[in-house]
C-alpha positions as CSV (number, residue, x, y, z in Angstrom):
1,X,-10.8,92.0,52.9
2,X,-8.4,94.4,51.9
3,X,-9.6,97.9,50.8
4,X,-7.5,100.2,47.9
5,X,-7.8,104.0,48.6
6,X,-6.3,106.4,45.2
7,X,-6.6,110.1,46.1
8,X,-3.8,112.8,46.0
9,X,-4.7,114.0,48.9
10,X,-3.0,113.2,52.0
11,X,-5.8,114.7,54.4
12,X,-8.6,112.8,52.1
13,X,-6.4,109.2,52.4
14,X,-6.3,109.7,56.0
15,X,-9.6,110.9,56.8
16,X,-10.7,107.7,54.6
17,X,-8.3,105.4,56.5
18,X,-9.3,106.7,60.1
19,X,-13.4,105.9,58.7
20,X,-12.2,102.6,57.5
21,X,-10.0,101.8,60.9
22,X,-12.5,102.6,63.0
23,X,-15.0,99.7,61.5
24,X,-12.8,96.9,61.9
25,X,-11.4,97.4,58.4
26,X,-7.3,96.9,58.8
27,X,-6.0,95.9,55.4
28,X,-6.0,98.9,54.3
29,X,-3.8,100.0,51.0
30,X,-3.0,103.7,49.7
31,X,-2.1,105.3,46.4
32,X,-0.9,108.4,46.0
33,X,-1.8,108.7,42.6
34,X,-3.6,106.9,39.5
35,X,-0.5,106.3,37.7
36,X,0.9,104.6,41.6
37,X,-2.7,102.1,41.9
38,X,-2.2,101.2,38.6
39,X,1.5,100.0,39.1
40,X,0.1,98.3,42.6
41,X,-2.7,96.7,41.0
42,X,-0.3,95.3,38.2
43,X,-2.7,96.3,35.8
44,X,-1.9,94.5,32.4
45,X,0.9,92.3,34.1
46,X,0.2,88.6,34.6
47,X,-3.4,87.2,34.2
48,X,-2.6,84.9,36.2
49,X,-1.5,87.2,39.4
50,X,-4.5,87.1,42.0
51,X,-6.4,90.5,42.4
52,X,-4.2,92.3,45.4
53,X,-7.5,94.0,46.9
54,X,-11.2,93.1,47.0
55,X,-12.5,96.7,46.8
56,X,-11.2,100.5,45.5
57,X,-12.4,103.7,46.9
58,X,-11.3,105.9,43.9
59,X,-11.0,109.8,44.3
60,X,-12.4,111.4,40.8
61,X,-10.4,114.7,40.9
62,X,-6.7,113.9,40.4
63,X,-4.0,116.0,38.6
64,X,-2.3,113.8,35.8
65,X,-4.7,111.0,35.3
66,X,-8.0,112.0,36.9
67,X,-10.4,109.0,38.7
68,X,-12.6,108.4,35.4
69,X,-9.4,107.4,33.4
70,X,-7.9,105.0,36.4
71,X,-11.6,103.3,36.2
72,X,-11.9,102.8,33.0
73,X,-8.0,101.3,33.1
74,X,-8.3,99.1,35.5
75,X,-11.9,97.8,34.6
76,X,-9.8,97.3,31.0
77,X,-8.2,94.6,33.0
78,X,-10.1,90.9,32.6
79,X,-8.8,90.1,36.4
80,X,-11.0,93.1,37.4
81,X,-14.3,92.8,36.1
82,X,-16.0,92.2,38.7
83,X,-13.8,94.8,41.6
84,X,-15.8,96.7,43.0
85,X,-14.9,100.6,42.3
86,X,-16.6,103.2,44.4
87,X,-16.0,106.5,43.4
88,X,-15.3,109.4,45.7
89,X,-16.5,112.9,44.3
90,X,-17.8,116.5,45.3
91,X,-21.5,117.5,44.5
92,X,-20.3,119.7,42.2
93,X,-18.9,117.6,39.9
94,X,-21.6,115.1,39.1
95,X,-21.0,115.3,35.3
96,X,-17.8,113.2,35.8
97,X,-19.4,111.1,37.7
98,X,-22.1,109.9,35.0
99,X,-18.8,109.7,33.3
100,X,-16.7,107.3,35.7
101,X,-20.1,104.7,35.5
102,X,-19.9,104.5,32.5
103,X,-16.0,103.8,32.8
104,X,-17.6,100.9,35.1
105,X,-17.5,102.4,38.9
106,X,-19.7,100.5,41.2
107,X,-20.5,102.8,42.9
108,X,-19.9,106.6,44.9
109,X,-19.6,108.5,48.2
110,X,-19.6,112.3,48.2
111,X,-17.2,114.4,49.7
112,X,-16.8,115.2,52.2
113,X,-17.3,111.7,53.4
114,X,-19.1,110.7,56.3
115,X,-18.7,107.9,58.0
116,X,-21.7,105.7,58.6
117,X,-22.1,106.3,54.5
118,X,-18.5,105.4,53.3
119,X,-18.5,102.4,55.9
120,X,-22.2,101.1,54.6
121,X,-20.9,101.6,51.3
122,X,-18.0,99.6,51.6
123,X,-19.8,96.7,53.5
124,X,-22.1,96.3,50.6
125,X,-19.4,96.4,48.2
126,X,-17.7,93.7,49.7
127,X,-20.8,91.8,50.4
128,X,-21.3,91.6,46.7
129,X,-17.9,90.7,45.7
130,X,-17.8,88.2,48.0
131,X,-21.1,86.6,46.3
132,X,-19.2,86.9,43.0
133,X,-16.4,85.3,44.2
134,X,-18.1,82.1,45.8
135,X,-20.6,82.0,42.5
136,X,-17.4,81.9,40.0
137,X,-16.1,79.2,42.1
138,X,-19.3,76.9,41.5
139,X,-18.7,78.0,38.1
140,X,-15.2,77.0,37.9
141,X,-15.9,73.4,39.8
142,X,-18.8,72.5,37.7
143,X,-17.1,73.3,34.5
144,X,-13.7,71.2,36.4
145,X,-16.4,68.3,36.4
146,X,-17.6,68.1,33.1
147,X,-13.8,68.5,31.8
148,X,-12.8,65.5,34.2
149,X,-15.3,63.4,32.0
150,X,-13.1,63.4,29.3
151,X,-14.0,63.2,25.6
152,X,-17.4,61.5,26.2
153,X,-20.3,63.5,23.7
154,X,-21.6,66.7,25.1
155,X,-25.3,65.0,24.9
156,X,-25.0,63.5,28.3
157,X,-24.5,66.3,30.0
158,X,-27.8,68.1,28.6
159,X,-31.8,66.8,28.7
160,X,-32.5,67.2,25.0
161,X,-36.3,68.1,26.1
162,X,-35.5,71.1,28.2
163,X,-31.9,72.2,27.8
164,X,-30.8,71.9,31.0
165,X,-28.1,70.2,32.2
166,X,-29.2,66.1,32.7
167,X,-30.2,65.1,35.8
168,X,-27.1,62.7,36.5
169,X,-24.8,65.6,36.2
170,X,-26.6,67.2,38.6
171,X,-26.9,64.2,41.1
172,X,-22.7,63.9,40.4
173,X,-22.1,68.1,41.0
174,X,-24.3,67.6,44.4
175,X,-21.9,64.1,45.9
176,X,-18.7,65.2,44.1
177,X,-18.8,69.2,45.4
178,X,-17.7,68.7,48.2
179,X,-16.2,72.3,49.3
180,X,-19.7,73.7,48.1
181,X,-22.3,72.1,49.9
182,X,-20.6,70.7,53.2
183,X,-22.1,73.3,54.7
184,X,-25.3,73.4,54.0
185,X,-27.4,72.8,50.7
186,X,-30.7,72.9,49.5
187,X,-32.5,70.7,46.6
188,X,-35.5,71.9,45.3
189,X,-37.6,69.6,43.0
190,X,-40.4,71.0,40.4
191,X,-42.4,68.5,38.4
192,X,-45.7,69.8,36.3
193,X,-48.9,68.4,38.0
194,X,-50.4,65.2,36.0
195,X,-47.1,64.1,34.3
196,X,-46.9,61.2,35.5
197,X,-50.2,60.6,33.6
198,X,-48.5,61.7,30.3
199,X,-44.9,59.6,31.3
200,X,-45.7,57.1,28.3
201,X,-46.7,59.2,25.6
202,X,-46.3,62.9,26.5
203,X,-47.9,65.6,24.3
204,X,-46.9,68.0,21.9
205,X,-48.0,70.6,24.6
206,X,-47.0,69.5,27.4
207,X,-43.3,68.5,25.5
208,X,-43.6,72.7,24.8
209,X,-45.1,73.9,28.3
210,X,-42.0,71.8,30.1
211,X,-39.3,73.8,27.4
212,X,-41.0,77.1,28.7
213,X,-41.0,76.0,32.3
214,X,-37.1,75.0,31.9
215,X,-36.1,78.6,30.2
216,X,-38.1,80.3,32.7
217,X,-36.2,78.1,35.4
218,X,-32.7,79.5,33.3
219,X,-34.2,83.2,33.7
220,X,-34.8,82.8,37.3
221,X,-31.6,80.9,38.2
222,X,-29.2,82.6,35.6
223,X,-27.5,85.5,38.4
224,X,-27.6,83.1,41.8
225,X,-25.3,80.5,41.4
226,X,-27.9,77.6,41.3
227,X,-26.8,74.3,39.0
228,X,-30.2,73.3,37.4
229,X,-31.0,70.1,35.8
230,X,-33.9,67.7,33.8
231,X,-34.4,64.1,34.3
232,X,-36.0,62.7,31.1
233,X,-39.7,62.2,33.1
234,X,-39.6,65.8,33.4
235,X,-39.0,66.4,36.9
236,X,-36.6,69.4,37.2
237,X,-34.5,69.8,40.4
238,X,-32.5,73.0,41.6
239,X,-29.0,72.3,43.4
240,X,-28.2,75.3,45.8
241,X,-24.9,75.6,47.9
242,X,-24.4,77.9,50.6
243,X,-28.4,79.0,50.3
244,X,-29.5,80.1,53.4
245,X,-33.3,78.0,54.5
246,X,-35.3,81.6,53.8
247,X,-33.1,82.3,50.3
248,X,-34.2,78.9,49.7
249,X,-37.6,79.1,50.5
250,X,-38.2,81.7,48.7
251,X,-36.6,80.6,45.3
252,X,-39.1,77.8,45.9
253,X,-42.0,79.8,46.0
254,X,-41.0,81.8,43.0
255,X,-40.5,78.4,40.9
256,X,-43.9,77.6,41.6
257,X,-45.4,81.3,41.3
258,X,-43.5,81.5,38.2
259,X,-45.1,78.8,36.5
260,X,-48.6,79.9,37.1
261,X,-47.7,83.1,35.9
262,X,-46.7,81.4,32.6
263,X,-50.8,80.6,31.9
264,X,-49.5,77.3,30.2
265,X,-52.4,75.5,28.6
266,X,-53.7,72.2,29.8
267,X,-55.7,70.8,27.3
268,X,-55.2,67.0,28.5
269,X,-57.7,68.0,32.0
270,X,-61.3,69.4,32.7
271,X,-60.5,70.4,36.2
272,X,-58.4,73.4,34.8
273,X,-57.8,75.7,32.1
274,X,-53.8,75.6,33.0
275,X,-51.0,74.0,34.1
276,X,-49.9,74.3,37.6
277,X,-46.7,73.1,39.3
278,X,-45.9,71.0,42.1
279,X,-42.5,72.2,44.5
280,X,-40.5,70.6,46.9
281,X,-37.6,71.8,49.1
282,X,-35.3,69.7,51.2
283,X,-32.1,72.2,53.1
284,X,-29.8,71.7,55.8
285,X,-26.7,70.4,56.5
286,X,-25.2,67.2,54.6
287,X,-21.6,66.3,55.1
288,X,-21.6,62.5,53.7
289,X,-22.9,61.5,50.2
290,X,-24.9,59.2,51.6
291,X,-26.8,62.2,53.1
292,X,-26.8,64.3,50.1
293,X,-28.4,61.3,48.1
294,X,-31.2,61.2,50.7
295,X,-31.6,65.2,50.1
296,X,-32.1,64.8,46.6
297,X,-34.5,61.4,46.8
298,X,-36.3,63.0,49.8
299,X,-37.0,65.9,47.4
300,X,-37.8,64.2,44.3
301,X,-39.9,61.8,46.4
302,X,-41.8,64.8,48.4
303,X,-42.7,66.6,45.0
304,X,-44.8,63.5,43.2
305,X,-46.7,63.3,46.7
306,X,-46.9,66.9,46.5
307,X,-48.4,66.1,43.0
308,X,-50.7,63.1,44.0
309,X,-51.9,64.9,46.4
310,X,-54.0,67.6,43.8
311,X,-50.8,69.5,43.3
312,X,-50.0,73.2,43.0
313,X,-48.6,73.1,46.4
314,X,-44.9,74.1,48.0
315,X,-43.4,71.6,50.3
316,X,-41.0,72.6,52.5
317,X,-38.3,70.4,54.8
318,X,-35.7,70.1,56.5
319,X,-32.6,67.7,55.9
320,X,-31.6,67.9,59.5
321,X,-34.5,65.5,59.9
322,X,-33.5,63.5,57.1
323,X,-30.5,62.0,58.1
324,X,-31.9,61.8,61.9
325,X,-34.0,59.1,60.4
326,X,-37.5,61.0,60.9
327,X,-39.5,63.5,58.5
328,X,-40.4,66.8,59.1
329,X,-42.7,69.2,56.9
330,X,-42.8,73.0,57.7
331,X,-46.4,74.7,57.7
332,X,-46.4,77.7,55.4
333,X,-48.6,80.0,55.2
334,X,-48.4,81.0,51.4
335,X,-52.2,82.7,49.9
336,X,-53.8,83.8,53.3
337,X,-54.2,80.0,54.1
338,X,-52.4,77.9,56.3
339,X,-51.7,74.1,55.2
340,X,-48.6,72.1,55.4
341,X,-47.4,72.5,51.8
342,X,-50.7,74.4,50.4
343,X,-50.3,77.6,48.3
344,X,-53.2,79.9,46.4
């Protein structure tokens, strides 16, 4: 990670550099001036030029070009959009401050700086560019996909009954991504309780309750880097690279709480007055496609049970057991009870 620090004063760049040392930080670059970080950051040269730094610590008082003008400059630049700016400022000068955020700064430290503040602002910076980062390259390897297929018609890549993307694509982004998920990935499957009872001749409602549950799925998913996608029977599934078990767990608890929350109507049962939603999450480790198709059939497979077996339930699992030939559900204690699977 290498840090950019723009301040005219020498005593200010150093005291910033000895802070930033002294945590590990090494790559450390300075500027003397805004008109000097501009002309090291290249700004309006090549678009094509990779980003020199992954973070700025930007001093706000400057003669010539002061800090609100370099922000604004370099935030001008497409290929730094997303950079993470922290301002550095006095307490008295708060009203440029408002001004430098909405020139697009991150973020800001006051002077003088203290340590332990300018290090755990730094950290977080760079803990969120680095999310960036690995969510624009999903972006840029699923879209890399769907060019590779050529000039077939955009309607196989989208479910015409929920907008998302088809569930094929999905299956081919999970066994063709292979830099994204060799790590570790989770599947999470979501199916509406009783569809399988409405598979050959689904309702008006229930076509509309699934649309909702899909744009709510968008909503929830739009920020995280998750590819989500339809199969025509309805069942939805969630592909998640580089999710930790708890990240994933948790998305998977939302998906189902989120449907609830929707108060869908279910006019097609006595038992109750709306639909509920069965979940499913399979994570771990999957190297081989083979193992990444058992992943997504083990998921897809563990939400119908889920379903059968009276629904509105979160299964969780682990893929580890998967492909060492056994099963293995996680009790969760979800609604002050605990059952394998069971939430309130």
């Amino acid at each position: 990670m290498r840090i950019l620090v723009i301040d005219d004063s020498e005593d200010s760049r150093d005291i910033t550099e000895g802070a930033l040392l002294s945590a590990g930080y090494e790559d450390i670059a300075m500027a003397a001036s805004g008109w000097e970080a501009l002309k090291f950051l290249d700004v309006g040269g090549a678009a094509e030029r990779e980003a020199p730094v992954d973070v700025v610590l930007l001093d706000i008082m400057m003669p010539e070009m002061d800090g609100v003008e370099v922000c604004a400059r370099i935030r001008n630049d497409a290929r730094y959009a997303d950079l993470p700016i922290i301002m550095v400022t006095a307490l008295s000068d708060m009203d440029s401050l408002a001004n430098a955020f909405v020139a697009g700064a991150t973020d800001y430290v006051t002077k003088p700086v203290n340590r332990i503040e300018l290090v755990a602002r730094v950290r977080a910076a760079l803990r969120l560019k680095a999310e960036l980062d690995r969510r624009l390259a999903r972006e840029r390897e699923l879209l890399g996909f769907l060019s590779s297929w050529g000039d077939r018609r955009g309607e196989i890549w989208v479910d015409e009954a929920t907008g998302l993307l088809a569930g094929e694509v999905g299956e081919a982004y999970l066994i063709g991504s292979r830099s994204a998920v060799s790590e570790g990935v989770s599947v999470i499957a979501l199916m509406l309780d009783g569809a399988d009872a409405c598979r050959n001749g689904a309702s008006a409602e229930r076509a509309s309750a699934l649309m909702q549950v899909a744009r709510a799925v968008r909503r929830l998913t739009a920020n995280i880097g998750v590819i989500a996608a339809a199969y025509k029977n309805g069942t939805i599934i969630l592909i998640a690279p580089e999710f930790s078990a708890e990240q994933a767990r948790e998305l998977a608890q939302r998906l189902q709480a989120t449907v609830q929350k929707l108060r869908l109507a279910n006019p097609e049962s006595a038992a109750s007055d709306y639909l509920t939603a069965s979940v499913a999450l399979v994570a771990g480790r999957a190297e081989r496609d083979s193992e990444r198709i058992k992943v997504l059939t083990q998921a897809i497979a563990s939400v119908r049970q889920a379903a059968a077996a009276g629904g509105n339930r979160v299964i969780v699992e682990s893929a580890g057991a998967l492909t060492g030939g056994g099963r293995q559900q996680i009790a969760e204690e979800l609604g002050g009870r605990r059952e394998v699977g069971m939430s309130a």
